[in-house]
C-alpha positions in Angstrom: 19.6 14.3 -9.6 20.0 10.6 -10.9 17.5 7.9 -9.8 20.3 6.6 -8.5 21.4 9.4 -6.3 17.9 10.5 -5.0 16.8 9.3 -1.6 13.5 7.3 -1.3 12.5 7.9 2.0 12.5 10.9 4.5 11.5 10.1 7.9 10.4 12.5 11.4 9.2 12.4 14.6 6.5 14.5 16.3 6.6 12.9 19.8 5.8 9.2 19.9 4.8 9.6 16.1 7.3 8.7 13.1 6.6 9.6 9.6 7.6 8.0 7.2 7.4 9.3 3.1 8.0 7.9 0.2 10.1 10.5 -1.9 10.4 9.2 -5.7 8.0 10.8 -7.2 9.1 11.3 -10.6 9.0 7.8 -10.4 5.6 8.2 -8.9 6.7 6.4 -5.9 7.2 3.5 -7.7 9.0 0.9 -5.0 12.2 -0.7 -6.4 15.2 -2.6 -4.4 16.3 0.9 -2.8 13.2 1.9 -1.5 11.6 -1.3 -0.2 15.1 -1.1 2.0 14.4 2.1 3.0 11.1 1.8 3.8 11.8 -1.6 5.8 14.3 -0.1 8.0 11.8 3.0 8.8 9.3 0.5 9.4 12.1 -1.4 11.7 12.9 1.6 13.9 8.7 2.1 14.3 8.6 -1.0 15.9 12.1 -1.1 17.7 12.6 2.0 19.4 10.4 4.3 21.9 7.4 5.2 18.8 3.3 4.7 19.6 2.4 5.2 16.0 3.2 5.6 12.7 2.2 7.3 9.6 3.0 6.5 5.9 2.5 9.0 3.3 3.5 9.9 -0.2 4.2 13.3 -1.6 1.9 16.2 -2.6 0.7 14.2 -6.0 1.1 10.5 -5.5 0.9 8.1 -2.6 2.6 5.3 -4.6 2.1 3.4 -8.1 2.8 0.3 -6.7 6.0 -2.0 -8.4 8.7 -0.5 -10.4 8.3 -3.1 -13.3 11.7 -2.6 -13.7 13.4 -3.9 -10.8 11.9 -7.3 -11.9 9.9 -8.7 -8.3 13.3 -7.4 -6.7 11.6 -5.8 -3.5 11.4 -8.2 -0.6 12.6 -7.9 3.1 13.1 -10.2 5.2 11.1 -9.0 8.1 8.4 -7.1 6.2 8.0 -8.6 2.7 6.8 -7.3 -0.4 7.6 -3.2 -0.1 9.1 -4.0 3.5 5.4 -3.3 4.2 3.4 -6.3 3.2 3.1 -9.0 5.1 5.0 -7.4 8.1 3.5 -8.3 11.5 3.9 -5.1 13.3 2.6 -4.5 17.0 2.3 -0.6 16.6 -0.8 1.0 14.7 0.1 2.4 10.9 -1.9 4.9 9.4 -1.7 5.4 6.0 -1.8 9.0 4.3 -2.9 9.4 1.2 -2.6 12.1 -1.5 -3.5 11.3 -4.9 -3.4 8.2 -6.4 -2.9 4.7 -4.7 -2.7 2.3 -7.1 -1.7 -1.0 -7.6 0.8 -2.1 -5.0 0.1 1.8 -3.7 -3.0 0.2 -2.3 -2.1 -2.8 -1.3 0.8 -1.3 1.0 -2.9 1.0 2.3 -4.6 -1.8 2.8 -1.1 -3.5 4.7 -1.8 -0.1 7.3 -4.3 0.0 10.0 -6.1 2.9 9.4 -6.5 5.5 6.6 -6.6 9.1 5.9 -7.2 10.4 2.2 -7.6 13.8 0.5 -10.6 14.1 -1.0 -8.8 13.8 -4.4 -6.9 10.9 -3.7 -8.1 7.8 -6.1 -7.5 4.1 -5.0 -7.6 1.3 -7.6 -6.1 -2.3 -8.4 -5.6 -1.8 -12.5 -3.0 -5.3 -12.5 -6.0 -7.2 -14.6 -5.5 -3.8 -17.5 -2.4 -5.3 -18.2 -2.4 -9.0 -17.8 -1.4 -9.9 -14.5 -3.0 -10.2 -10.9 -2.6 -8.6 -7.4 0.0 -10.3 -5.7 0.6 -8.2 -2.4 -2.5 -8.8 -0.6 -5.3 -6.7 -2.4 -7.3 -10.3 -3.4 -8.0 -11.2 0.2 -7.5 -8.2 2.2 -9.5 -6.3 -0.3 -13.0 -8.2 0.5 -12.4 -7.6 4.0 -11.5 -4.0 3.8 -14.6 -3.4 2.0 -18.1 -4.7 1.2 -17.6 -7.7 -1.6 -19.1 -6.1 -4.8 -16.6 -3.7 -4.5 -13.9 -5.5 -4.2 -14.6 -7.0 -7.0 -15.4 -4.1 -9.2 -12.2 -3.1 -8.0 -10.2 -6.4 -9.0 -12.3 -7.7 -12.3 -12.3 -3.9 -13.5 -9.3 -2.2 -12.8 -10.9 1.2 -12.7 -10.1 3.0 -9.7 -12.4 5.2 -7.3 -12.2 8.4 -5.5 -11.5 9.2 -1.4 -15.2 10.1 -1.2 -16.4 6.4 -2.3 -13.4 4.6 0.1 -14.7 6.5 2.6 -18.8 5.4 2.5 -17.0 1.9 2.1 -14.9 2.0 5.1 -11.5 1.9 4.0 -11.1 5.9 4.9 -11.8 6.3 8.1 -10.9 10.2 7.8 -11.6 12.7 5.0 -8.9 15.9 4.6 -8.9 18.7 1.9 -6.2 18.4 -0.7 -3.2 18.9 0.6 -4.4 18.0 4.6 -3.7 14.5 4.9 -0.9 14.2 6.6 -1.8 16.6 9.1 -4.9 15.0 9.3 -2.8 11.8 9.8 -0.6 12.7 12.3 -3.4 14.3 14.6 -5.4 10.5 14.3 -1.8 8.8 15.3 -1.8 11.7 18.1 -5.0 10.8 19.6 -3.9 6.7 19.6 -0.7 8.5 21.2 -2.8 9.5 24.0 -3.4 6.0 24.9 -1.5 3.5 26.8 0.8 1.8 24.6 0.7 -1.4 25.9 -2.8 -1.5 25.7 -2.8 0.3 22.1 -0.5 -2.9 20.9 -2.0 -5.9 22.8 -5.4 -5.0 21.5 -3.6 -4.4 18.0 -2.5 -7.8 18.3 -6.0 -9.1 18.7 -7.8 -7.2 16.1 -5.0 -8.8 13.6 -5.2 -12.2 14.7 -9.0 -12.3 14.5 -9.2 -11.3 11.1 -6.7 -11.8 9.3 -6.2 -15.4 8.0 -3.1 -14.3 5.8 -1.5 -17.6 5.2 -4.7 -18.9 3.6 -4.2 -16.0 1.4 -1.2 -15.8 0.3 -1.6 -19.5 -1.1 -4.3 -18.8 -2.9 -2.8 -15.3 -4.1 0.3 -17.6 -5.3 -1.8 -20.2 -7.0 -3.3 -17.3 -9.3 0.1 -16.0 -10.1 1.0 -19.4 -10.9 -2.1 -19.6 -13.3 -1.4 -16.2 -15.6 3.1 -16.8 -14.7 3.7 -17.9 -18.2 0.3 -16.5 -20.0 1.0 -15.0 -23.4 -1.6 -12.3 -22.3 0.3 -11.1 -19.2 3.6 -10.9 -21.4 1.2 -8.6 -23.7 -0.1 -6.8 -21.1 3.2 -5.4 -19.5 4.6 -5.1 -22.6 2.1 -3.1 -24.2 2.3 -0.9 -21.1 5.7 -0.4 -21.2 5.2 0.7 -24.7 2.3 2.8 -24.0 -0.1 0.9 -26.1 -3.2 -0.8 -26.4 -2.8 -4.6 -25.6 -4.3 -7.1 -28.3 -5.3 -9.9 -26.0 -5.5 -13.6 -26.9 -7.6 -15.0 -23.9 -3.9 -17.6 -23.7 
């Protein structure tokens, strides 16, 4: 099957729960033009038709790498941003489930869900600064709120990533599952919000958002980094260098 021909996203139900996978995975669920469409319309139908809850997952052995470097910033919606996940404002809950590795932009679409079940061998991590360049989908200021400061940082400045066990003493995991047990594990958390009133579920979902989430502030500052390392020699090494599987010589320009 060509990358052209292979479908990005499966989706189900299982009462008033939709799932919704990412399904590149030779590609490490890399998110180009074809699947940020795919995963905004899924994303669409959660909030459109008769769903309570969501949950968004990966396969068996990635959750999502973050950007396909190669489609070139070409994976904006309109109605939910970067990923057609980002900075969508969504009035029913999104669990994310996580299997392996969330990196990059992988994280930042789990930080861009509500709540968050990992395998115990899944691994979250923000490596942009490894190769030049800077978070631009909402890990530098939801990030710090997700999780105590420190690491936030040592997540940003560092680029190293850290296991399911560590998110979850943090707080960004509410639930542990065994390899393999994180979707069930998932779908039984968006079962019990299921169990709920709806209205209720969304209205306070509403609040919770609005209180802490000052995302325009945010997003400026988020832009006035990119603006800062746009044109740097360094962050043309960077991605170069990991496009050609390399170490980077940085300049400090």
């Amino acid at each position: 099957m060509t990358d052209r021909d292979e479908q990005r996203v499966d989706l189900h139900r299982e009462g008033h729960v939709l799932v919704v996978s990412m399904r590149r995975e030779r590609r490490r669920n890399a998110v180009d033009r074809a699947m940020a469409d795919a995963l905004d319309a899924a994303l669409n139908l959660l909030d459109d038709d008769d769903l309570w809850g969501g949950v968004l997952t990966g396969t068996p052995t990635v959750f999502c790498a973050g950007s396909d470097l190669t489609a070139g910033g070409d994976y904006v919606t309109e109605r939910g941003g970067e990923y057609g996940v980002v900075r969508r404002r969504r009035r029913t809950p999104l669990i994310a489930a996580v299997e392996g590795p969330a990196l990059g932009g992988g994280l930042e679409i789990v930080l861009a869900c509500d709540l968050v079940v990992a395998a115990t061998d899944a691994r979250f991590g923000l490596p942009e600064v490894t190769i030049g360049v800077v978070p631009t989908c909402g890990a530098l200021f939801r990030g710090p709120r997700a999780l105590p400061l420190n690491l936030a940082r040592e997540l940003i400045l560092v680029g190293d990533p850290f296991d399911a066990r560590r998110a979850y003493e943090a707080g960004l995991v509410n639930v542990l599952a065994e390899p393999g047990g994180a979707l069930d594990a998932a779908v039984a958390l968006a079962e019990r919000i299921c169990r709920n009133a709806p209205s209720a579920v969304r209205a306070c979902l509403a609040v919770v958002d609005a209180a802490v989430a000052p995302d325009a502030d945010g997003w400026q500052a988020t832009a006035a980094a990119l603006d800062a390392i746009r044109d740097s020699a360094d962050a043309a090494e960077g991605v170069r260098a990991f496009l050609e599987k390399r170490p980077a010589a940085w300049t400090g320009r």
